[in-house]
N, C-alpha and C positions, 0 to 999 in steps of 0.2 A: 566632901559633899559637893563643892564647886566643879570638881571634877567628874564627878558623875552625872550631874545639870547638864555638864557640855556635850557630853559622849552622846551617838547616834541613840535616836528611839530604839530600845530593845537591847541593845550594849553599852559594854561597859566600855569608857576609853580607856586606851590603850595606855601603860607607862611610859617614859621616855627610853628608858634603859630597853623595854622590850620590842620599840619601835626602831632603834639602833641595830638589835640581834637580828632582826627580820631583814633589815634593810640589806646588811651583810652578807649573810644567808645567799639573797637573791643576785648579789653582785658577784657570789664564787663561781666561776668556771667548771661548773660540774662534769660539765658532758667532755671537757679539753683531761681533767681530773682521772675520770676514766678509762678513758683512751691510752693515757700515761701508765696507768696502772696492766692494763692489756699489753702495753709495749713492753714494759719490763718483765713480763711473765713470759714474752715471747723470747725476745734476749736473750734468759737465762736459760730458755731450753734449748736454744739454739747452741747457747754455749756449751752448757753439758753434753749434747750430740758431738761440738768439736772435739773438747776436750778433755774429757773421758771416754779412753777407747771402749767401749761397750756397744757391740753392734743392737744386743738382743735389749738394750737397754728399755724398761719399760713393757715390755712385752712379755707375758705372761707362757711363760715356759716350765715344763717338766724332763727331766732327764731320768734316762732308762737304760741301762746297762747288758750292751747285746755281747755281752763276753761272759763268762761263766764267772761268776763271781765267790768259786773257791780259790785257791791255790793248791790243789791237791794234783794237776797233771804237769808231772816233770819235763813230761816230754814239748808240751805243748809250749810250756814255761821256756824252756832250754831254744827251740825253733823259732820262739817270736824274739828272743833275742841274738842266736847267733846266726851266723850263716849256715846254709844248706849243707849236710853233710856230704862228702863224697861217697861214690855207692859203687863197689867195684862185683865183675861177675867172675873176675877169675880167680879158680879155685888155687889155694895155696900161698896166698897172700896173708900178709898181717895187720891186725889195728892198728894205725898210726896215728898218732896226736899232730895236729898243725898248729903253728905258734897263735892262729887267731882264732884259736878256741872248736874251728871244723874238726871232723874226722873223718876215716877212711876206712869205710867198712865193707867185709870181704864175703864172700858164700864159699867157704873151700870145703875140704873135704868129709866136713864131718857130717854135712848134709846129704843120707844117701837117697842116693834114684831119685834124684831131682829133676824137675824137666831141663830142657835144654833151655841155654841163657844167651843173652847176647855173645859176641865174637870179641867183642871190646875188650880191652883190660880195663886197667885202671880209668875210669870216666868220668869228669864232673858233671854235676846236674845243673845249668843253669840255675838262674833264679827261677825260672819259670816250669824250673821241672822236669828239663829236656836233656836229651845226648844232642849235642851240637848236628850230629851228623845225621840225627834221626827228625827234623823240622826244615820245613817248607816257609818259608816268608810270604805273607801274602798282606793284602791289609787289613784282615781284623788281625793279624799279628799271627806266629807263629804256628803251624795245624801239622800234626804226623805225618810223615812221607817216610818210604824205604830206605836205606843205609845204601852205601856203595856198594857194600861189600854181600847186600845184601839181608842186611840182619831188617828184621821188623820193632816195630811198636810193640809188636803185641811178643814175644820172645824178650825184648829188650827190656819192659818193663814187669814181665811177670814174676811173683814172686815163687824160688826154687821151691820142690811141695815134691810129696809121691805121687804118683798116677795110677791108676787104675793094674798097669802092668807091674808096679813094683812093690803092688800092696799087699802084698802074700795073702788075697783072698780077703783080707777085711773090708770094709762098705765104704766108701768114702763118702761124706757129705758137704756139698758146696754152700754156704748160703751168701746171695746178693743184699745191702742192705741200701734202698734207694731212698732219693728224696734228701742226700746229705750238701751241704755249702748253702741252705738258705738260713737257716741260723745259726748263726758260729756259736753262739754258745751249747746248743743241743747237738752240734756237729763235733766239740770239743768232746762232749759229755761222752761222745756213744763210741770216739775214739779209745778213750783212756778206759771203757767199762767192756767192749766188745774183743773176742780173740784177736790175734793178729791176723791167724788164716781167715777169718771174713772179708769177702772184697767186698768195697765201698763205693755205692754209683755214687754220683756228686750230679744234681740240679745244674744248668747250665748260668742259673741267673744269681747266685749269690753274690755279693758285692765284698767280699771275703775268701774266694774261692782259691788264689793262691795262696794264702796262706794257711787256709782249712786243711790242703789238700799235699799241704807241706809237711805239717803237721801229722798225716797220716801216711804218707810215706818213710815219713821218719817213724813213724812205729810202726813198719814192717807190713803194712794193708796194701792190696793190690787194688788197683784204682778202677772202676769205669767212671763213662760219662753218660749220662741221660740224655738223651734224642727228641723232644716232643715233635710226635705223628699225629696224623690227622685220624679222631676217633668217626664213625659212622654218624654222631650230633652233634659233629662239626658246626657251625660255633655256639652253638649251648652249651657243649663242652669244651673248652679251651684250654689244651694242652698249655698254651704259651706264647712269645714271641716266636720268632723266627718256624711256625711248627712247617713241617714240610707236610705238604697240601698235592692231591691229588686235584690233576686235568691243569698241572701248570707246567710249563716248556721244562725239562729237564736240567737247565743253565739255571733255573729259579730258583728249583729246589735243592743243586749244587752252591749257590750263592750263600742260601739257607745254612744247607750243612758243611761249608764255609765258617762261618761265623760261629758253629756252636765249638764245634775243633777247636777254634780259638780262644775260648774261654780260661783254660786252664791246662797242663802238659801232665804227663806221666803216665796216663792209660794207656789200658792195654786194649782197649775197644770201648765200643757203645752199648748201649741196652735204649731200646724203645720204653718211654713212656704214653702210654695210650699205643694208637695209633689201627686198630683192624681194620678201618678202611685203607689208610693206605700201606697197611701188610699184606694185603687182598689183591691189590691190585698191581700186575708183572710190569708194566709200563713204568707207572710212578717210582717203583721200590726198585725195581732192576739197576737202573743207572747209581743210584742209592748205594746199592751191594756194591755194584763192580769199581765204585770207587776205595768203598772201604778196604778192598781185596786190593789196588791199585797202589793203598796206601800201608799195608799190613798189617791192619787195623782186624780186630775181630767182633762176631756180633752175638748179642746173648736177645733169645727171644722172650720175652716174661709170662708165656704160656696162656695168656687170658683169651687168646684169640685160634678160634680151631681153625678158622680161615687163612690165619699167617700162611706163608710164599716162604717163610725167612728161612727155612732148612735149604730147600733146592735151591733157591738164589745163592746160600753161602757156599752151596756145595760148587754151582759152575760157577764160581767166580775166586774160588779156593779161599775163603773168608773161615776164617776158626772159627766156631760156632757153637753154642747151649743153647737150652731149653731149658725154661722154668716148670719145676715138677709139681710143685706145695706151692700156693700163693698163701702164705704165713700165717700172716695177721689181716686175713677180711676181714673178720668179726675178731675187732682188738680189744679183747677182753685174756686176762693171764690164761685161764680156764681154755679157753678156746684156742689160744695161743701155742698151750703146751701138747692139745689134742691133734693141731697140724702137724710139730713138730715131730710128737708120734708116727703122724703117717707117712712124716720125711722119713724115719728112720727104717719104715717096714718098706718103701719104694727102693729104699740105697740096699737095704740085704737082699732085695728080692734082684734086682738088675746090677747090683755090684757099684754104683753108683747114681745119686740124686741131688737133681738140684731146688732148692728154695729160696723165693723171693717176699724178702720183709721190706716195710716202709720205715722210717727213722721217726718211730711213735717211741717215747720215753718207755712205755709199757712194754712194747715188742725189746727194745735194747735191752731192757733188765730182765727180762723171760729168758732169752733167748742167751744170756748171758751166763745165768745161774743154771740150764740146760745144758750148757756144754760145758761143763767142768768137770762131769763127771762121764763124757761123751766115751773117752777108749778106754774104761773100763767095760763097757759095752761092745766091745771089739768095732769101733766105728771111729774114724779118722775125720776130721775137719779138715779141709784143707780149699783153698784159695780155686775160684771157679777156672782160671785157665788149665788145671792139673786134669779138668775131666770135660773140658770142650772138645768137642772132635776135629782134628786139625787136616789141612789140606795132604794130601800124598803128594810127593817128591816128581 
């Protein structure tokens, strides 16, 4: 009671014990407290940043698998681990095993009426895909030029096939499949699912493209390379980097087609992607031609454009040359799909030979797959597009 007598008007006094806890309380260094506890949280993440190699540490990451994730292509399997096979063109030779696991493989004579093939014999292919003799050094790194002896790119890497003259009157059918080296795994896919006589353009930009492109040389495809040209809605359409551009100095659009050359070795020529304005126009595309010709490189036109130059450019500059007959898969639907390829096969009986240009849509690869298996039972031949481009006269 004396103690509540004493306590302020309207409160109670305080006890001693809880006037001690208060007073403590107020003497703790809270704010020094905190600051201590901030430091060590800092410390320790500092530490873990040193000492735990994890760059990604912390950071919220998802991984995606841009390689096929069967094990079902041997061949793809077999190139990503060994070295390049050797590739030889003279007939009469045999398969030989090398102690590191390459081989040596030959076109002799059991391939009849084959087109003509390099002068080489026995050749290795660089890494990059090349005959020593048939690359130009420049600096985006190696680009097709002439042989001494004369031989070309486009002869040296084409694959042996019949031609039109030695087809005893059957159709021959070419087909291009573009748009390949931007996804290795749908580029694996359409490798291991598609003939071998299918030639294979490749993208210039794929960040895989040696070894895509290895990959389908080792299973016997004849290679191009894709070109982006400048379309008529130039730049709402955008083919790409490096696209060579009409009304610019001719050194520009060489620089240009420079750098695509380099990308990857083993073609036999290029194919336009996009490009009817500047197929159209004899100024921009000329100098274009007469290097490919320069370099004996050949050129495939993909037919979309009725304005193309690219015939008589290839012809006076003696550039080997196609035309795309069937553009495949516009409307890539199966149904649709198998209706073009109809009309590829009534263009090749009717003129003895046709060519068709597909995109590397999963849909088109397996159409176009399950259609040619039963192709020379129909007295019609597939065969690789250099067997039926038209080649310069001597």
């Amino acid at each position: 009671m004396a103690d509540e007598l004493d306590a302020p008007l309207g409160q109670k006094k305080r006890r001693r014990g809880e006037f001690v806890r208060l007073s403590f309380l107020r003497r703790l260094p809270l704010t020094r407290i905190l600051y201590g506890i901030l430091a060590l949280v800092i410390v320790g993440l500092a530490a873990q940043i040193i000492l735990v190699e994890n760059p990604e540490g912390g950071k919220p990451t998802s991984s995606v698998s841009i390689s096929s994730s069967r094990n079902s292509n041997p061949v793809a399997n077999k190139v990503s681990s060994d070295p390049i096979s050797v590739i030889s063109t003279n007939p009469g030779q045999s398969v030989t095993d090398l102690s590191n696991g390459a081989s040596i493989t030959t076109i002799g004579d059991d391939v009849p009426d084959a087109t003509s093939g390099s002068s080489y014999g026995v050749a290795a292919l660089s890494e990059f895909g090349v005959l020593a003799d048939l690359v130009e050094e420049t600096q985006n790194g190696p680009i097709p030029q002439m042989g001494p002896q004369g031989d070309t790119p486009f002869d040296a890497y084409a694959r042996a096939s019949i031609t039109p003259q030695t087809a005893d009157g059957r159709a021959l059918i070419a087909i291009i499949v573009t748009g390949l080296g931007l996804s290795e795994g749908g580029t694996l896919d359409a490798i291991e699912k598609l003939p071998d006589n299918i030639t294979l353009a490749f993208a210039p930009y794929g960040r895989t493209l040696k070894r895509t492109a290895a990959v389908a040389r080792a299973g016997g495809h004849e290679l191009m390379l894709e070109i982006p040209l400048e379309p008529f809605d130039y730049p709402d359409n955008d083919p790409g980097p490096q696209t060579l551009l009409t009304g610019q100095p001719p050194r520009a659009n060489l620089d240009r087609l420079f750098w695509l050359l380099a990308r990857f070795g083993g073609y036999t020529g290029v194919i336009n992607h996009m490009g009817a304005r500047f197929t159209a126009s004899s100024a921009d595309f000329g100098p274009i031609m007469e290097e490919l010709g320069l370099r004996g490189l050949g050129y495939v036109d993909d037919g979309t454009s009725n304005r193309s130059l690219a015939a008589n450019l290839a012809l006076n500059n003696r550039v080997p040359f196609g035309n795309g007959d069937v553009q495949i898969d516009t409307n890539p639907s199966r149904s649709a799909i198998l209706t073009a390829l109809q009309a590829l096969e009534a263009k090749a009986e009717q003129e003895g030979s046709a060519v068709g240009i597909a995109s590397a849509l999963p849909v088109s690869i397996q159409t176009i797959s399950d259609w040619a298996k039963d192709l020379e039972e129909r007295n019609i031949l597939l065969v690789p597009v250099s067997a039926i481009m038209t080649r310069p006269s001597n």
